[in-house]
C-alpha positions as a Markdown table, in Angstrom:
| # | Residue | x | y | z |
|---|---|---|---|---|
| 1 | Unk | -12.0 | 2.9 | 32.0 |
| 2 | Unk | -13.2 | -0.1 | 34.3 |
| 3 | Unk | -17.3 | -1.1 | 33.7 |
| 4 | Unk | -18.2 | 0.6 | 36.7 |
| 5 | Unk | -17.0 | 3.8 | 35.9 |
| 6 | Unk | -18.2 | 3.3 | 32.4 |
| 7 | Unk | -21.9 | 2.6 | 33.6 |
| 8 | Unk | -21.6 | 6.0 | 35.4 |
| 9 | Unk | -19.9 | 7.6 | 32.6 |
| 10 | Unk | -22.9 | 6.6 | 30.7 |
| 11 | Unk | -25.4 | 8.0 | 33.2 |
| 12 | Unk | -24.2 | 11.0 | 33.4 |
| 13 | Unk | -24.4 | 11.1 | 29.5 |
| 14 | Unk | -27.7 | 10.5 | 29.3 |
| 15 | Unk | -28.4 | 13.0 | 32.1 |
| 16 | Unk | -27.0 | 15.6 | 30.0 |
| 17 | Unk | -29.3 | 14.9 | 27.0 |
| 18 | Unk | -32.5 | 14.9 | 29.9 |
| 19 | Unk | -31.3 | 18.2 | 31.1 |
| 20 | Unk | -31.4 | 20.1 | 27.9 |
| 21 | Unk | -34.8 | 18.6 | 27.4 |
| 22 | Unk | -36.3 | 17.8 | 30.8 |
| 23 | Unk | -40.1 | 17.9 | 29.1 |
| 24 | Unk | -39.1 | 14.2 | 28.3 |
| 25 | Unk | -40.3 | 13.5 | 31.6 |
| 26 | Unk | -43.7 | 14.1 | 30.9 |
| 27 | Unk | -44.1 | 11.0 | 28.8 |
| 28 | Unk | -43.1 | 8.7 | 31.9 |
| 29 | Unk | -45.1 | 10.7 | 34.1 |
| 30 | Unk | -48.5 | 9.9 | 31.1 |
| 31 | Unk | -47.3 | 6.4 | 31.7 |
| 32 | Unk | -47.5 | 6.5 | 35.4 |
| 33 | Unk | -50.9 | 8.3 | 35.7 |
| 34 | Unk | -52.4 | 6.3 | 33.0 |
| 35 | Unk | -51.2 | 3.1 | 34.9 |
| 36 | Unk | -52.7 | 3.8 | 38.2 |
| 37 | Unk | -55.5 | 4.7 | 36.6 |
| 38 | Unk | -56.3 | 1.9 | 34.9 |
| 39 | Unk | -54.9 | -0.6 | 37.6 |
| 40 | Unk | -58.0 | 0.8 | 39.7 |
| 41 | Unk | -60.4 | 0.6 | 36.9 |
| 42 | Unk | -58.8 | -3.3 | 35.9 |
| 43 | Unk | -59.0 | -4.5 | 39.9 |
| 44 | Unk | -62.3 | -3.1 | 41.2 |
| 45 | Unk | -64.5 | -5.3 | 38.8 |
| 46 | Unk | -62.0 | -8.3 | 39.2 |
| 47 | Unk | -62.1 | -8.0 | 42.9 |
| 48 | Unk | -66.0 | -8.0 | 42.7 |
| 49 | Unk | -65.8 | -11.0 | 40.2 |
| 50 | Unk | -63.3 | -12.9 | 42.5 |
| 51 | Unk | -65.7 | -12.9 | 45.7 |
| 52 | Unk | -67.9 | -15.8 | 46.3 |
| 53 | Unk | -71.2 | -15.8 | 48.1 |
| 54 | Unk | -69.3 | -16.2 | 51.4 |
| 55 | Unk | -67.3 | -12.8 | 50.5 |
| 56 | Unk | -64.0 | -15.2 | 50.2 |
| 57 | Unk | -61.8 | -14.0 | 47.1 |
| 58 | Unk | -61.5 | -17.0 | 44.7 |
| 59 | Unk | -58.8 | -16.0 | 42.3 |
| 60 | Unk | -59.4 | -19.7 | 40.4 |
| 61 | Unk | -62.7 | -18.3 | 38.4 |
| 62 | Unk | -61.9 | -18.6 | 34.6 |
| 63 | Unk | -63.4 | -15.5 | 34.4 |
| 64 | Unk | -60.9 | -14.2 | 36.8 |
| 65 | Unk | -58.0 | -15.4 | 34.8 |
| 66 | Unk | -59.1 | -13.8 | 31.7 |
| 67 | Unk | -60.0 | -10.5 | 33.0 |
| 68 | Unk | -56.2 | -10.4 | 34.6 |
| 69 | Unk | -54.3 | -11.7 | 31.5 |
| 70 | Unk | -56.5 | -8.6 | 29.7 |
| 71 | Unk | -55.9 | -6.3 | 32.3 |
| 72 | Unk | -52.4 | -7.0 | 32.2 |
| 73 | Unk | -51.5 | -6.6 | 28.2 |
| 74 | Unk | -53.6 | -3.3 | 28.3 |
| 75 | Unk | -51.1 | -2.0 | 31.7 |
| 76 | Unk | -48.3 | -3.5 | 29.2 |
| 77 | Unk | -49.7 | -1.9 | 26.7 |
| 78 | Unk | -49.5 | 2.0 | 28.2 |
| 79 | Unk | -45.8 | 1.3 | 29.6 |
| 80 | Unk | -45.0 | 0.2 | 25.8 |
| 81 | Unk | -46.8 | 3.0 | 24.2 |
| 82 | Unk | -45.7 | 5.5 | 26.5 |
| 83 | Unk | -41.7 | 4.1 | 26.2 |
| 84 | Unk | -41.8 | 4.4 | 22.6 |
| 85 | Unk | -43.3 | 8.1 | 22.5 |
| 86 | Unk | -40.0 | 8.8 | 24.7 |
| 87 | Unk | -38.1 | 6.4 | 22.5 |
| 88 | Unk | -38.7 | 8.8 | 19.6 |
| 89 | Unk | -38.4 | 12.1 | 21.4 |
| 90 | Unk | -35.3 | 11.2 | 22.3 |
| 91 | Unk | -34.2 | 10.1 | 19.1 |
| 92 | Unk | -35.3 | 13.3 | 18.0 |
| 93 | Unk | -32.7 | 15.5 | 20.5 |
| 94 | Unk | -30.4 | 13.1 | 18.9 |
| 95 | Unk | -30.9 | 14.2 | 15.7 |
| 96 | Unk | -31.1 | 18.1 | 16.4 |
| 97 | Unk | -34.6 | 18.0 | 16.2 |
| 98 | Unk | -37.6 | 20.0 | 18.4 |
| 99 | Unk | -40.6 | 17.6 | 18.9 |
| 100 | Unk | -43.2 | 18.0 | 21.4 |
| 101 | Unk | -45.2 | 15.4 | 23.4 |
| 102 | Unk | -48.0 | 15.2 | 21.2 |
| 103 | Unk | -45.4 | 14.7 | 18.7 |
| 104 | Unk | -44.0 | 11.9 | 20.3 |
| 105 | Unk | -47.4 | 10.7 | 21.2 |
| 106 | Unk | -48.7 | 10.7 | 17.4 |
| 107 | Unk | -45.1 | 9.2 | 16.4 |
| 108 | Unk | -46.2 | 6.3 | 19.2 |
| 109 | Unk | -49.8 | 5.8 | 18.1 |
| 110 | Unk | -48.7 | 5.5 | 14.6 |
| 111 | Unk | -46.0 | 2.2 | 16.0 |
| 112 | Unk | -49.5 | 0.9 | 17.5 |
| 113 | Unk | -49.7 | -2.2 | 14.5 |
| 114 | Unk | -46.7 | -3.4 | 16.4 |
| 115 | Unk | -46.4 | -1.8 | 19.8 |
| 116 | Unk | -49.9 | -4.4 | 20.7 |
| 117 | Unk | -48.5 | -7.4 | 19.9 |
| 118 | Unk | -45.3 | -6.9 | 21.3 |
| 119 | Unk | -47.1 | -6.3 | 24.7 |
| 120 | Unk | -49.2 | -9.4 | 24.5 |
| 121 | Unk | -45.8 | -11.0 | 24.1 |
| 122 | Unk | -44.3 | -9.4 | 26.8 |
| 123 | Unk | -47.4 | -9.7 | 28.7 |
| 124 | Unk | -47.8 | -13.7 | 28.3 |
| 125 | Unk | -44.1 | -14.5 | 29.2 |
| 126 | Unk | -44.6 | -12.3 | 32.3 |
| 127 | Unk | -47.9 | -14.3 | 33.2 |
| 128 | Unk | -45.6 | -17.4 | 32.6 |
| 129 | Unk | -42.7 | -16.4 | 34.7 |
| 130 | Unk | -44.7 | -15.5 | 37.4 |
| 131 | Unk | -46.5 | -18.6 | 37.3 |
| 132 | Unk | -43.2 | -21.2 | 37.2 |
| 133 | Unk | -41.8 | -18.8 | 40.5 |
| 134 | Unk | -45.1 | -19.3 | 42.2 |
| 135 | Unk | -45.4 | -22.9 | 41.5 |
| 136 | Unk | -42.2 | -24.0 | 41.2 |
| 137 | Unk | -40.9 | -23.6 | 44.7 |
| 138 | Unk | -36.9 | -22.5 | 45.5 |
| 139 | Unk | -36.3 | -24.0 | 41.8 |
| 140 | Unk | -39.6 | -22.5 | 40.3 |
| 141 | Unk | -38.3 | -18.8 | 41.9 |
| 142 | Unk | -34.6 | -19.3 | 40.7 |
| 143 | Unk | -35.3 | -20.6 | 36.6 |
| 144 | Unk | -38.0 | -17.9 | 36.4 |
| 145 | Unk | -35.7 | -15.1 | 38.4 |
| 146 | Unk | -32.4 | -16.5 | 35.7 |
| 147 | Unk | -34.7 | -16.9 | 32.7 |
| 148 | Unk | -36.2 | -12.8 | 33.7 |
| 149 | Unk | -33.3 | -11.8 | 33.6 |
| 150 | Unk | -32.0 | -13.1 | 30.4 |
| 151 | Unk | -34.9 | -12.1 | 28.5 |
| 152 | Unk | -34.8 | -8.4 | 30.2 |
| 153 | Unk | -31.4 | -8.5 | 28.7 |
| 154 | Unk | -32.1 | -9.9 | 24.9 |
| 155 | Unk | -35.3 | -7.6 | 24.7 |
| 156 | Unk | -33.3 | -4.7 | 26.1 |
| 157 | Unk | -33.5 | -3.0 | 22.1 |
| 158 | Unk | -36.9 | -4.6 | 21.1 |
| 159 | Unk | -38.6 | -1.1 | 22.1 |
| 160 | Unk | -35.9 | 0.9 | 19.3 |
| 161 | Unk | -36.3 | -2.2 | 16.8 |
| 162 | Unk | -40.3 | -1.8 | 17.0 |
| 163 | Unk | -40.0 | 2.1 | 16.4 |
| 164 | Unk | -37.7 | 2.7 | 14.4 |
| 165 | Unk | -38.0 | -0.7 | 11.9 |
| 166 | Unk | -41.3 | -1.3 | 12.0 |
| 167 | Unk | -40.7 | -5.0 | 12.2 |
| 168 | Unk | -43.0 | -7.6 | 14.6 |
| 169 | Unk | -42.5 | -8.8 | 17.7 |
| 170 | Unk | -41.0 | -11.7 | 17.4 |
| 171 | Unk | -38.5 | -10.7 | 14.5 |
| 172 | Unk | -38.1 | -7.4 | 17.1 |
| 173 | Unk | -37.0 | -10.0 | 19.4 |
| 174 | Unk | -34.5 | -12.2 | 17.1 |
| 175 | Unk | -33.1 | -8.6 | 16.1 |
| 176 | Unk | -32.7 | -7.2 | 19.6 |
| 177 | Unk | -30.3 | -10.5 | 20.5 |
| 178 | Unk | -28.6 | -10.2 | 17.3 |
| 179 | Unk | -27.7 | -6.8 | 18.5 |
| 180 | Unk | -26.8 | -7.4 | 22.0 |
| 181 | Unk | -24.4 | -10.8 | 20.7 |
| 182 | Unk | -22.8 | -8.9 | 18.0 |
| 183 | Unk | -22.1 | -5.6 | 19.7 |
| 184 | Unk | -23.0 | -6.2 | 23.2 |
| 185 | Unk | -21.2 | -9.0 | 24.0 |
| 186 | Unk | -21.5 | -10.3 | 28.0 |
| 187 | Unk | -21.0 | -6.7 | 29.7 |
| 188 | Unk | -24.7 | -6.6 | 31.7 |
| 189 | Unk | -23.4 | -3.9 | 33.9 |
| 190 | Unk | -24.1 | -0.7 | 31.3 |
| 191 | Unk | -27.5 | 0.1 | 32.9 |
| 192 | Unk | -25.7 | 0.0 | 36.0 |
| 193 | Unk | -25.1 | 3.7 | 36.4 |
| 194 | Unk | -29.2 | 4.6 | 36.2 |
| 195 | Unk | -29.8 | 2.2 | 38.7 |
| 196 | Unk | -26.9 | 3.7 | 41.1 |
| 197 | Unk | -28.9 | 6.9 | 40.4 |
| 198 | Unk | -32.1 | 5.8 | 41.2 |
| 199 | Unk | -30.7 | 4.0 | 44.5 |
| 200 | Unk | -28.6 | 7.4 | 45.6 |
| 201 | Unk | -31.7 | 9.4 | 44.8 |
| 202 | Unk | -34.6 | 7.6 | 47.3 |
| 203 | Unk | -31.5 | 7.1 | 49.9 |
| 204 | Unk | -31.2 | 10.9 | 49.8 |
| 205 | Unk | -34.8 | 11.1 | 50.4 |
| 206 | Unk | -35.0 | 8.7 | 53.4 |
| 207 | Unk | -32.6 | 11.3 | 55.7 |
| 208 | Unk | -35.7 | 14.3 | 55.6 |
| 209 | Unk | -38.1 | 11.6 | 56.2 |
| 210 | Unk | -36.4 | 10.5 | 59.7 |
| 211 | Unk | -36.3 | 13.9 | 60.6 |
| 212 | Unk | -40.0 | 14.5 | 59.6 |
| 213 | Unk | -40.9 | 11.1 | 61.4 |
| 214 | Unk | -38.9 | 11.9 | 64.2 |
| 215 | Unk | -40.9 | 15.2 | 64.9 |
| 216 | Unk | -44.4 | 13.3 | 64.7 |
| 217 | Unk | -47.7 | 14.5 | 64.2 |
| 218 | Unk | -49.3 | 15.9 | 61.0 |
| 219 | Unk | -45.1 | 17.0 | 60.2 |
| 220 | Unk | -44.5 | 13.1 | 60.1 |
| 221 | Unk | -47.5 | 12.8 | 57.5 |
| 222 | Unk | -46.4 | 16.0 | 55.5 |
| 223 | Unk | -42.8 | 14.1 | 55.5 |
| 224 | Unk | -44.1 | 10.8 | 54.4 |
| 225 | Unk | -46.0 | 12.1 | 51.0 |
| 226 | Unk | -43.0 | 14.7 | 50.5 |
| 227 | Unk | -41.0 | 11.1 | 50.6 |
| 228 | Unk | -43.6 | 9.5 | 48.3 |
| 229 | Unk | -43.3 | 12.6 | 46.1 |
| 230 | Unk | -39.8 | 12.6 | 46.1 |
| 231 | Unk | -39.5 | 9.0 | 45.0 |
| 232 | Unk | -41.8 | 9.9 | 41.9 |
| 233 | Unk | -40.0 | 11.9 | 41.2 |
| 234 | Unk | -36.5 | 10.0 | 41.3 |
| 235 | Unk | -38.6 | 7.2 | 39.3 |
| 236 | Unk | -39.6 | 9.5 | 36.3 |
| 237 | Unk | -35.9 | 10.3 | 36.1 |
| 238 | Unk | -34.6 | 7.1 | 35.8 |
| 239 | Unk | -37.4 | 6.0 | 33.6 |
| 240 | Unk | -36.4 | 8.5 | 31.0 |
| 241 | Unk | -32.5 | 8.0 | 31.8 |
| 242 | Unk | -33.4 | 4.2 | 30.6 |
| 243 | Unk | -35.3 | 5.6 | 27.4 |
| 244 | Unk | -32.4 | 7.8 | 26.1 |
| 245 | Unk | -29.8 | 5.1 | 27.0 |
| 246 | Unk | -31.7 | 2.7 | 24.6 |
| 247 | Unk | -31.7 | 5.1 | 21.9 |
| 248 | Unk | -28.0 | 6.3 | 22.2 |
| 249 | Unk | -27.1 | 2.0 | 22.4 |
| 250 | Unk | -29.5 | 1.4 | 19.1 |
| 251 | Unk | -28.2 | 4.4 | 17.3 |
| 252 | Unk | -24.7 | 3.3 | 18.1 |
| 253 | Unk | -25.4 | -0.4 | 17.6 |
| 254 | Unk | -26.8 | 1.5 | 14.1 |
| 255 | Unk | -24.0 | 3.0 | 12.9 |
| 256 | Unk | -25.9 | 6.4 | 13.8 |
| 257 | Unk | -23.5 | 9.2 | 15.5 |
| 258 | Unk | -24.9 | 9.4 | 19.2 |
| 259 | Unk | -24.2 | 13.4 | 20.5 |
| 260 | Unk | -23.1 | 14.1 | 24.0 |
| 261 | Unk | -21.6 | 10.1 | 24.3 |
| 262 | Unk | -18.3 | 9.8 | 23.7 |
| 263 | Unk | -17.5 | 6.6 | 21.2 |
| 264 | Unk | -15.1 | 5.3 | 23.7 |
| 265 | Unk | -17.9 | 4.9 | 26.3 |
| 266 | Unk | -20.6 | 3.5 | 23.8 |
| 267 | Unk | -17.7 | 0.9 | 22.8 |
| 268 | Unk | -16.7 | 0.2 | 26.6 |
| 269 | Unk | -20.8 | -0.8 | 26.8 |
| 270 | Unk | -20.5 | -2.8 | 24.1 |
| 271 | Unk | -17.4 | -4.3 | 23.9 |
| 272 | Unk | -17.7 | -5.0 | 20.4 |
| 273 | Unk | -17.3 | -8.4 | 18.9 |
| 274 | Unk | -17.3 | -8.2 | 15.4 |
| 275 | Unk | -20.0 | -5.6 | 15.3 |
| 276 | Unk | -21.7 | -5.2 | 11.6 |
| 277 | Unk | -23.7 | -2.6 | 10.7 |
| 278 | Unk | -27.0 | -2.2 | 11.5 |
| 279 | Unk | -30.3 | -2.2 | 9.0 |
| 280 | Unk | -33.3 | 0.1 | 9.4 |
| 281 | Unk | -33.9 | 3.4 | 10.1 |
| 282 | Unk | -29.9 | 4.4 | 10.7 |
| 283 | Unk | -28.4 | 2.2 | 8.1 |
| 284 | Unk | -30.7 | 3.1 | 5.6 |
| 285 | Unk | -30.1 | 6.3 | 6.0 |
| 286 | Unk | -33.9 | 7.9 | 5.5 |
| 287 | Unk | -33.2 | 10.5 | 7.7 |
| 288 | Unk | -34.7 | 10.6 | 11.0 |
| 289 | Unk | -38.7 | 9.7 | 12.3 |
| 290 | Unk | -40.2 | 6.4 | 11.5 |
| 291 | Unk | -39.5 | 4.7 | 8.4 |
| 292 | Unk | -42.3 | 4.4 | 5.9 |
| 293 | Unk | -43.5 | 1.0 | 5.4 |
């Protein structure tokens, strides 16, 4: 099977596991609401704080900058929390197991000694990619678009790491890439499939919206937040498509049996290069939740 056909394969893998347990969505759905919410309460007072007496918005105010960099772990902070609630719920299905989303949530808030600082870290080397593409020019926007990439890639398993080992951020990190070079090798198309969903899924919705557009009036405004709706809907999907995916490649990265993949596909993904066991929750063999530390 070509990598393509893999990625898909994979999809469609993980969309089994979401539709026998299609309450994972809440948790990405928490995430999202939680996010806008404080994104407004975050950019009100730092939009007042920004505005000089001439009502100009002055973005250089230290005050400014600290406000944002907070503002931004705490937003970090609610996408990690809420990813490692569904980290564990699905590792749950994996395992046989019924939890529910305060479950998942508890299972989360007890990760919080690590799930912080692993934001602040992802936080600050956001802040500094976005500041070497801004002020950087065509090279600044290239190195920060290459070195994004790479560190989407190494960090791909940090989120498993923290949750099921317990381990800090920056060993989380040093894990995650010994992972991905010993049993991922340079195969970046896996995730592939998820994204194909995602794309096929707001495509699908842009045919209605035409038609709702095309008819005008308060039908064109129905149409544009059934469209809007729509592509929530298509997100929260794909958000928990990514959070099982990660579990079934860190169980199988593990050594842990990963139900409804077939080993063929999860070694396709891979493409194993002198894979060793893995350490932790799985190779220890403690049975299933977090590990006790």
């Amino acid at each position: 099977m070509g990598r393509f056909q893999n990625s898909i394969a994979l999809a469609k893998s993980s969309w089994q596991v979401l539709r026998d347990d299609k309450h994972l969505t809440i948790l990405p759905l928490l995430s999202l609401l939680s996010t806008i919410v404080l994104a407004v309460a975050v950019l009100l007072p730092i939009g007042l704080i920004a505005r000089d007496g001439s009502g100009n918005y002055n973005a250089s105010k230290p005050l400014v900058w600290v406000l944002g960099f907070l503002g931004s772990v705490a937003l970090t902070y609610i996408v990690v929390f809420f990813n490692a609630a569904l980290v564990f719920a699905a590792n749950s299905r994996f395992q046989g197991d019924a939890v529910s989303v305060s479950d998942a949530i508890a299972a989360a808030r007890a990760r919080s000694h690590v799930l912080l600082p692993w934001a602040i870290v992802s936080a600050t080397v956001s802040v500094v990619l976005r500041a070497v593409e801004q002020r950087g020019g065509i090279i600044g926007r290239i190195v920060g678009s290459i070195a994004g990439v790479a560190w989407s890639v190494v960090t791909f398993l940090v989120l498993p790491v923290l949750v099921f080992e317990g381990i800090g951020p920056i060993a989380a990190v040093k894990r995650s890439g010994e992972l991905f070079k010993h049993t991922w090798g340079e195969n970046l198309m896996t995730n592939a499939g998820i994204g194909i969903v995602g794309f096929i899924g707001v495509v699908a919705g842009v045919v209605p919206l035409l038609l709702f557009l095309a008819v005008g009036g308060p039908i064109a405004v129905l149409g544009i937040a059934l469209f809007v709706l729509w592509c929530v809907a298509v997100f929260l999907v794909t958000s928990t498509l990514t959070g099982i995916f990660q579990v079934a490649l860190y169980r199988f990265a593990t050594g842990a049996p990963v139900p409804g993949f077939e080993p063929t596909q999860l070694s396709g993904s891979f493409r194993t290069r002198g894979a060793r066991p893995g350490r932790g929750l799985f190779g220890g063999g403690n049975g299933g939740g977090f590990p006790t530390t």
